[in-house]
PDB file of N, CA, C and O in Angstrom, chain B, residues numbered from 101:
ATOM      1  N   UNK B 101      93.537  86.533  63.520  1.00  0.00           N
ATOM      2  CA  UNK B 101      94.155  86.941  64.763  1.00  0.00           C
ATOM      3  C   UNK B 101      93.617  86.058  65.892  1.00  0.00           C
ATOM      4  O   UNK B 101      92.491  85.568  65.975  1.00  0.00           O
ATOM      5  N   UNK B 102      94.559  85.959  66.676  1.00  0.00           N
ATOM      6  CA  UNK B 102      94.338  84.996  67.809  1.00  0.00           C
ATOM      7  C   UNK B 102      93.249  85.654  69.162  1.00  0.00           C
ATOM      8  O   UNK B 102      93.417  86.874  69.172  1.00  0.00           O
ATOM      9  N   UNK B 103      92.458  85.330  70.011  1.00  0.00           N
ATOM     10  CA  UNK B 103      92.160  85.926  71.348  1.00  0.00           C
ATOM     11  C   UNK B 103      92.941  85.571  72.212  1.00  0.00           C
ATOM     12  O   UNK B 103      93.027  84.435  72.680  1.00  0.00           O
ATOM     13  N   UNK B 104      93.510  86.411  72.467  1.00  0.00           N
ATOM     14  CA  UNK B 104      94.558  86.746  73.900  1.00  0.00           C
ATOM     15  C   UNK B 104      93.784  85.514  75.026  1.00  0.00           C
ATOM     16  O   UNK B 104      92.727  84.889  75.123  1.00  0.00           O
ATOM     17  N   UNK B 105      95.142  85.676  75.772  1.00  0.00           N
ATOM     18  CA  UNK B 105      94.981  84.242  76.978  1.00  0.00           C
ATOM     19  C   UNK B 105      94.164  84.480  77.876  1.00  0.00           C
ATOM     20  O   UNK B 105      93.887  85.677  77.804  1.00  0.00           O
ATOM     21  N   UNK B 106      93.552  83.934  78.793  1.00  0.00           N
ATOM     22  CA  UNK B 106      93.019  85.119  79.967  1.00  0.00           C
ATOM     23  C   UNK B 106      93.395  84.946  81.175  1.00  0.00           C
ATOM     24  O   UNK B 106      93.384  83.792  81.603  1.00  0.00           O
ATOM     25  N   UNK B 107      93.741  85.823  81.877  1.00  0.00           N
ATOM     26  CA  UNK B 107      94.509  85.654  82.807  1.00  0.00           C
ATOM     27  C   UNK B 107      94.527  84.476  83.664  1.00  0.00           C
ATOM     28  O   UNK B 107      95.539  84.307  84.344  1.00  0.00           O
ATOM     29  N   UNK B 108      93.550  83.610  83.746  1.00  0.00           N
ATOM     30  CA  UNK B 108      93.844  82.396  84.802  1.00  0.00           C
ATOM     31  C   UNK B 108      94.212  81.070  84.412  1.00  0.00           C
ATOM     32  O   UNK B 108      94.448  79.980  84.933  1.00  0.00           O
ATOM     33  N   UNK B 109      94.148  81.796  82.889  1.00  0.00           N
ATOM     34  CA  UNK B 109      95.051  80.546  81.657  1.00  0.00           C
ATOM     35  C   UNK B 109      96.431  80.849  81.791  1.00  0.00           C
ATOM     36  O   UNK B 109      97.140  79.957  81.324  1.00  0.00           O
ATOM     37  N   UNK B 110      97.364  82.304  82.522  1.00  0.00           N
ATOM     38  CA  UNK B 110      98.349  82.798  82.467  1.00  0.00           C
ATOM     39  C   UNK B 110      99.443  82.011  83.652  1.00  0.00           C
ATOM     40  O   UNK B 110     100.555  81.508  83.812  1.00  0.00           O
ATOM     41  N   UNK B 111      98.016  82.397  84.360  1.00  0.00           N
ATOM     42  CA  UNK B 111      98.787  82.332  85.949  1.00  0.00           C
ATOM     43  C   UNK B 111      98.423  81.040  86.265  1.00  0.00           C
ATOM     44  O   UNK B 111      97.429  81.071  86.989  1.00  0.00           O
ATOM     45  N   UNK B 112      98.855  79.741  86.000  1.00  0.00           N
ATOM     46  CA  UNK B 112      98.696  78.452  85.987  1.00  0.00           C
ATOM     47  C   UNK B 112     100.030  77.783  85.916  1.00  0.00           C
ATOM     48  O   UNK B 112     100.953  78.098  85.165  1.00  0.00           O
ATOM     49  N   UNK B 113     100.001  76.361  87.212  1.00  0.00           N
ATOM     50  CA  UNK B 113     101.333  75.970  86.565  1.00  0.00           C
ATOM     51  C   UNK B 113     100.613  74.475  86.153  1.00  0.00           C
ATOM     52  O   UNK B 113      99.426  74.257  86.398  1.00  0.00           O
ATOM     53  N   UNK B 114     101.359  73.644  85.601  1.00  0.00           N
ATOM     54  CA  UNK B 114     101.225  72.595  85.041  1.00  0.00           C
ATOM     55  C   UNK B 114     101.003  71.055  85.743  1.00  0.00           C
ATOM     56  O   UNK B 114     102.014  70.370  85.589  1.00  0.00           O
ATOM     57  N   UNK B 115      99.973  70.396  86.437  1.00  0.00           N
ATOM     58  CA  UNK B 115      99.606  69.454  87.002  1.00  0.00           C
ATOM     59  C   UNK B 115     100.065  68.178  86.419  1.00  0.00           C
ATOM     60  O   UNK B 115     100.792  67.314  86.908  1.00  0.00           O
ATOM     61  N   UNK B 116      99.409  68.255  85.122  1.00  0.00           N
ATOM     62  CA  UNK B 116      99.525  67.283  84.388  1.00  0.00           C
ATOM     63  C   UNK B 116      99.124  67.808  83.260  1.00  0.00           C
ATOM     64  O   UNK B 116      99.108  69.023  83.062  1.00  0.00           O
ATOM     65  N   UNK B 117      98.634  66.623  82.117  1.00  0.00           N
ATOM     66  CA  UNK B 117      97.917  66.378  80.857  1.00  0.00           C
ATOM     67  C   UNK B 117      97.025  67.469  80.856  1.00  0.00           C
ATOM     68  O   UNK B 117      96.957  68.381  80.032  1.00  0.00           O
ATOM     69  N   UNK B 118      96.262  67.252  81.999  1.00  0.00           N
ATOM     70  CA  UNK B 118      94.840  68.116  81.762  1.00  0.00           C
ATOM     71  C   UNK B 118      94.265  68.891  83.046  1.00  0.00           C
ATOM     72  O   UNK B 118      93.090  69.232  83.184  1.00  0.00           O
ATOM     73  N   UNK B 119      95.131  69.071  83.807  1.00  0.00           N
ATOM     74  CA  UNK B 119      95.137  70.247  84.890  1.00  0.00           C
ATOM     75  C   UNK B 119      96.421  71.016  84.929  1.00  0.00           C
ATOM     76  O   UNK B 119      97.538  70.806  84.457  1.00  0.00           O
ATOM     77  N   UNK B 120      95.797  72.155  85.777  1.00  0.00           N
ATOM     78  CA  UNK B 120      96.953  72.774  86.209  1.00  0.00           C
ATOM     79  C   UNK B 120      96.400  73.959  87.528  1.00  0.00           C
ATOM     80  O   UNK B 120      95.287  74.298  87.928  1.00  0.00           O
ATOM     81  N   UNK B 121      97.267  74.190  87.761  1.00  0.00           N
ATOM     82  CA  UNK B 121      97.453  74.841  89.324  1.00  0.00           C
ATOM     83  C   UNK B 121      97.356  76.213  89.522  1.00  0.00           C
ATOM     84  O   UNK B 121      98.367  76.893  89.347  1.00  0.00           O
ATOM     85  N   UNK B 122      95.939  76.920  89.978  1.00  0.00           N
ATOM     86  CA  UNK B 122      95.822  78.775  89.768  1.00  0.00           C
ATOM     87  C   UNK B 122      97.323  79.096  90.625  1.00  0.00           C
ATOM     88  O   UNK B 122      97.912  78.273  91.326  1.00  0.00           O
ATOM     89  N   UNK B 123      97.680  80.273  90.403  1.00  0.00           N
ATOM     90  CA  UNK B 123      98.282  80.857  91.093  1.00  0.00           C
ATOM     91  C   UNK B 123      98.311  82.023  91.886  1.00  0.00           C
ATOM     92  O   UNK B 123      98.043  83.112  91.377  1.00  0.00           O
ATOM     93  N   UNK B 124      98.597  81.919  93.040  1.00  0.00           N
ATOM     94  CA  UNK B 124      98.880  83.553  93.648  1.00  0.00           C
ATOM     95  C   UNK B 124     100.264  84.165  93.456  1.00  0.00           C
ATOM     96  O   UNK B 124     101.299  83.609  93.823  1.00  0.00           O
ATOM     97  N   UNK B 125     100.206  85.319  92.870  1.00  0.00           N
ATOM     98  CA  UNK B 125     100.913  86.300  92.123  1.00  0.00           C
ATOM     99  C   UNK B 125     101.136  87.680  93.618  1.00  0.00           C
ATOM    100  O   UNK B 125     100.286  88.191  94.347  1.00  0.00           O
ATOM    101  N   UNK B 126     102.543  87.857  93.552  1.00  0.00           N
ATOM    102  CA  UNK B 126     102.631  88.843  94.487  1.00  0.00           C
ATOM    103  C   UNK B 126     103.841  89.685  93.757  1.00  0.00           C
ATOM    104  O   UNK B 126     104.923  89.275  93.337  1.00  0.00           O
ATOM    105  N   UNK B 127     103.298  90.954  93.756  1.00  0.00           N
ATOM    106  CA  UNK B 127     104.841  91.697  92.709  1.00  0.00           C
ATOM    107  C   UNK B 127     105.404  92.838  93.851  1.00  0.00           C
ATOM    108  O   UNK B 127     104.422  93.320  94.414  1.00  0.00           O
ATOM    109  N   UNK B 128     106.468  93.323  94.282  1.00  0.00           N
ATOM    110  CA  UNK B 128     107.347  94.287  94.883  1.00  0.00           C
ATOM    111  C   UNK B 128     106.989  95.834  93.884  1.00  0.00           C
ATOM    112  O   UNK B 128     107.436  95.871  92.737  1.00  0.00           O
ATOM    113  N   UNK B 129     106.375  96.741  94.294  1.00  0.00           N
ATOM    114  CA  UNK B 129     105.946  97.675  93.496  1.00  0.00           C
ATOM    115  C   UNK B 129     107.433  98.517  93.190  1.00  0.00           C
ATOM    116  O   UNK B 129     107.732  99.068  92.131  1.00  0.00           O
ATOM    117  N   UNK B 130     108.124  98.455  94.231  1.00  0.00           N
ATOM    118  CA  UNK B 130     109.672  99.128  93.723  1.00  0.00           C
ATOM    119  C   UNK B 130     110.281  99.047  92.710  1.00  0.00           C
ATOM    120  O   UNK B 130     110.574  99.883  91.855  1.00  0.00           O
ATOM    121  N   UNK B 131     110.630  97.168  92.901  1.00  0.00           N
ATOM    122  CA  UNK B 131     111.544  96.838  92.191  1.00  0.00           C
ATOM    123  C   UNK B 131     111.010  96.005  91.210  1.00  0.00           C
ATOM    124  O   UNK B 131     111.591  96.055  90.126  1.00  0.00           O
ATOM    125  N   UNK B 132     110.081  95.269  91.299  1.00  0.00           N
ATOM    126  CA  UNK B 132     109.255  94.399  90.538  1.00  0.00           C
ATOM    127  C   UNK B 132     109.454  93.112  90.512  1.00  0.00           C
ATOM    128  O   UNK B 132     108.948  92.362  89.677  1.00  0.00           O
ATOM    129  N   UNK B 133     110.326  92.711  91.574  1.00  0.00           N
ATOM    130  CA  UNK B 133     109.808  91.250  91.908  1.00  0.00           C
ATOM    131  C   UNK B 133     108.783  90.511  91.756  1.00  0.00           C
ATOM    132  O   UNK B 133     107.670  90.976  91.513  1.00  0.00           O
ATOM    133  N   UNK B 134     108.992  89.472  91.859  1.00  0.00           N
ATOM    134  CA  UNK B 134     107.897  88.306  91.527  1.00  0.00           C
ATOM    135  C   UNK B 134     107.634  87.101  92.365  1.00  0.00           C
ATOM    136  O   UNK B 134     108.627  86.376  92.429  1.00  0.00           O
ATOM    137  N   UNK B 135     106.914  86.798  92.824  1.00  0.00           N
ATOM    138  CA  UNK B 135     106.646  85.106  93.908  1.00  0.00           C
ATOM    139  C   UNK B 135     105.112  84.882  93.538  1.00  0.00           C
ATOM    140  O   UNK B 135     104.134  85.627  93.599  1.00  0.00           O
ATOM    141  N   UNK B 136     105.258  83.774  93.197  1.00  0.00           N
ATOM    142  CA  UNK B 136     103.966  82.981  92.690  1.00  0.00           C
ATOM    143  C   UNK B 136     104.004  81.455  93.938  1.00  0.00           C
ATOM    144  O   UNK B 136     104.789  80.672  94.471  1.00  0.00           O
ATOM    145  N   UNK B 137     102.757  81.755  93.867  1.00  0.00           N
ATOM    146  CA  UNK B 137     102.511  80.589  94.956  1.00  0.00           C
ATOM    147  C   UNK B 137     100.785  79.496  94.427  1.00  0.00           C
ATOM    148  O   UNK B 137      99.722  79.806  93.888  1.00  0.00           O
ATOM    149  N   UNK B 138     101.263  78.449  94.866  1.00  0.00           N
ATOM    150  CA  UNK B 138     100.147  77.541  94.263  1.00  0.00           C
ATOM    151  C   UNK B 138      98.581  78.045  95.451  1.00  0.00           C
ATOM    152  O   UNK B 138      98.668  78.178  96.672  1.00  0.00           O
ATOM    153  N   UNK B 139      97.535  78.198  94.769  1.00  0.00           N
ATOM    154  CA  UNK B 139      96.683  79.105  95.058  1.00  0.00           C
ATOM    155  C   UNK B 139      96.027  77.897  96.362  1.00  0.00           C
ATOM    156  O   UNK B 139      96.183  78.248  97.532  1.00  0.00           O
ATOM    157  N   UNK B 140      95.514  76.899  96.164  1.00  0.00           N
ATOM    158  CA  UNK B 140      94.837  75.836  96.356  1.00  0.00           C
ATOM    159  C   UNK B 140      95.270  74.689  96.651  1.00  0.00           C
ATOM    160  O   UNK B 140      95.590  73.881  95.778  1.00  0.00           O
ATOM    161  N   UNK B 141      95.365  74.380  98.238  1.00  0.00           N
ATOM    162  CA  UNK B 141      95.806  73.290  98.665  1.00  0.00           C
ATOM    163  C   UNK B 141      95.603  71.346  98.172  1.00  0.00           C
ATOM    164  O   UNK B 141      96.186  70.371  98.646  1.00  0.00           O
ATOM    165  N   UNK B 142      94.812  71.406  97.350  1.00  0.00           N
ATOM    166  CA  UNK B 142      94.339  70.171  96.728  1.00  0.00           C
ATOM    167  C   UNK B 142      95.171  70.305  95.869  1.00  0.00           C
ATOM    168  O   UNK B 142      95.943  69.360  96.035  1.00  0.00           O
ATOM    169  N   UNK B 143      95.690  71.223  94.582  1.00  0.00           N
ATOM    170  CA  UNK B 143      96.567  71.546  93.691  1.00  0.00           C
ATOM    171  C   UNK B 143      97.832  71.069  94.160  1.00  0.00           C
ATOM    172  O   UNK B 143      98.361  70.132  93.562  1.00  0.00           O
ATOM    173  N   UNK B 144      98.532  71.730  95.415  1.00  0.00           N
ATOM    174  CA  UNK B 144      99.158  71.431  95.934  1.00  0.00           C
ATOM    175  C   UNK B 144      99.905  69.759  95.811  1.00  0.00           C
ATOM    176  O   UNK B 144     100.843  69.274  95.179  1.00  0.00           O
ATOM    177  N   UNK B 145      98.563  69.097  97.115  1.00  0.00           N
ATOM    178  CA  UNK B 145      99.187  68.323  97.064  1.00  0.00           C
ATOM    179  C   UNK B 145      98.875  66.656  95.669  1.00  0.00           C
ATOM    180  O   UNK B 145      99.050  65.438  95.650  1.00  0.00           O
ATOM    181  N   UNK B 146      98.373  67.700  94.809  1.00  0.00           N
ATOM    182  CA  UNK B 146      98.412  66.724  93.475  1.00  0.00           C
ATOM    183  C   UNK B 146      99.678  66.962  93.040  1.00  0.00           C
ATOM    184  O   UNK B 146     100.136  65.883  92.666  1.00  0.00           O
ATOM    185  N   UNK B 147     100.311  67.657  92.929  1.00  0.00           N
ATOM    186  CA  UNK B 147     101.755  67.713  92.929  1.00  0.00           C
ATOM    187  C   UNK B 147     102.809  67.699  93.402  1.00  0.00           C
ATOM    188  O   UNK B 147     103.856  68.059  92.863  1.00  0.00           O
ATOM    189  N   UNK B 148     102.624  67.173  94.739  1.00  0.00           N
ATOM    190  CA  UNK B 148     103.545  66.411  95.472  1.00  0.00           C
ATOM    191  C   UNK B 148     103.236  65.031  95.487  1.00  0.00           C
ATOM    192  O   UNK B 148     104.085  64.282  95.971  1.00  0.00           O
ATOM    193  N   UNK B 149     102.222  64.568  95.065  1.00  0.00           N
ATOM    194  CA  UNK B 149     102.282  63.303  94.513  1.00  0.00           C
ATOM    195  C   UNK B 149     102.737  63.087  92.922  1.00  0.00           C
ATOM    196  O   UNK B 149     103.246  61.978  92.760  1.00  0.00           O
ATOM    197  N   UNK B 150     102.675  63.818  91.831  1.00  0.00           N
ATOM    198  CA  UNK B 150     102.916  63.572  91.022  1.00  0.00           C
ATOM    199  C   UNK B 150     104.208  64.292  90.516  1.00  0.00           C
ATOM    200  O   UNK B 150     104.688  63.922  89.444  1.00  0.00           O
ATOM    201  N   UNK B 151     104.677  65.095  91.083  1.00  0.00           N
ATOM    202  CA  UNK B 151     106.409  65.161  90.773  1.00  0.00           C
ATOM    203  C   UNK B 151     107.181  64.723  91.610  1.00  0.00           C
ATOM    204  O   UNK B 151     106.739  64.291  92.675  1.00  0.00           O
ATOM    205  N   UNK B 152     108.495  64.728  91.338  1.00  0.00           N
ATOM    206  CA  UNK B 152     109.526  63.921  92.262  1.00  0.00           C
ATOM    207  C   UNK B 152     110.283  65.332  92.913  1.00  0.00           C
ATOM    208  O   UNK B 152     110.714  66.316  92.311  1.00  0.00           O
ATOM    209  N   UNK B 153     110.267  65.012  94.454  1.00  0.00           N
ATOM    210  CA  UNK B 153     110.649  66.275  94.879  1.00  0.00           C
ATOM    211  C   UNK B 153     112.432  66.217  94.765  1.00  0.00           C
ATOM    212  O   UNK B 153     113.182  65.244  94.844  1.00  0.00           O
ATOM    213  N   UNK B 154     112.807  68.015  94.499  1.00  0.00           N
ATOM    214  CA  UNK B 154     114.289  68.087  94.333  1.00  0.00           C
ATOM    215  C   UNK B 154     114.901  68.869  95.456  1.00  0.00           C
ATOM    216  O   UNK B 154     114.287  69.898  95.739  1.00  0.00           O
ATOM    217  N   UNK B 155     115.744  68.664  96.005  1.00  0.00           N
ATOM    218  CA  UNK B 155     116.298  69.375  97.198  1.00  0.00           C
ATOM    219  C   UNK B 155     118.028  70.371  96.135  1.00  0.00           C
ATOM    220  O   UNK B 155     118.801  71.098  96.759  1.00  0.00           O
TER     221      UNK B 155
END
């Protein structure tokens, strides 16, 4: 059996190869919405250098 992820392995988005980006997690207790936001401004802007922005 596997060990489960842990949460800050969850809530991560993908930088590159070998980083990735914590996230802030905000949920709507009503309805259960979802908005994730990049936690850490250095994260940030490693990924506005390394993706191509889409409008």
């Amino acid at each position: 059996m596997t060990k489960p992820a842990a949460p800050e392995e969850i809530h991560a988005f993908p930088v590159n190869a070998s980083q990735a980006a914590a996230l802030d997690n905000y949920v709507r207790g009503r309805c259960g919405y979802v908005e994730s936001y990049i936690a850490k401004d250095k994260d940030l802007a490693a990924i506005k250098k390394k993706w191509e922005m889409v409008f």
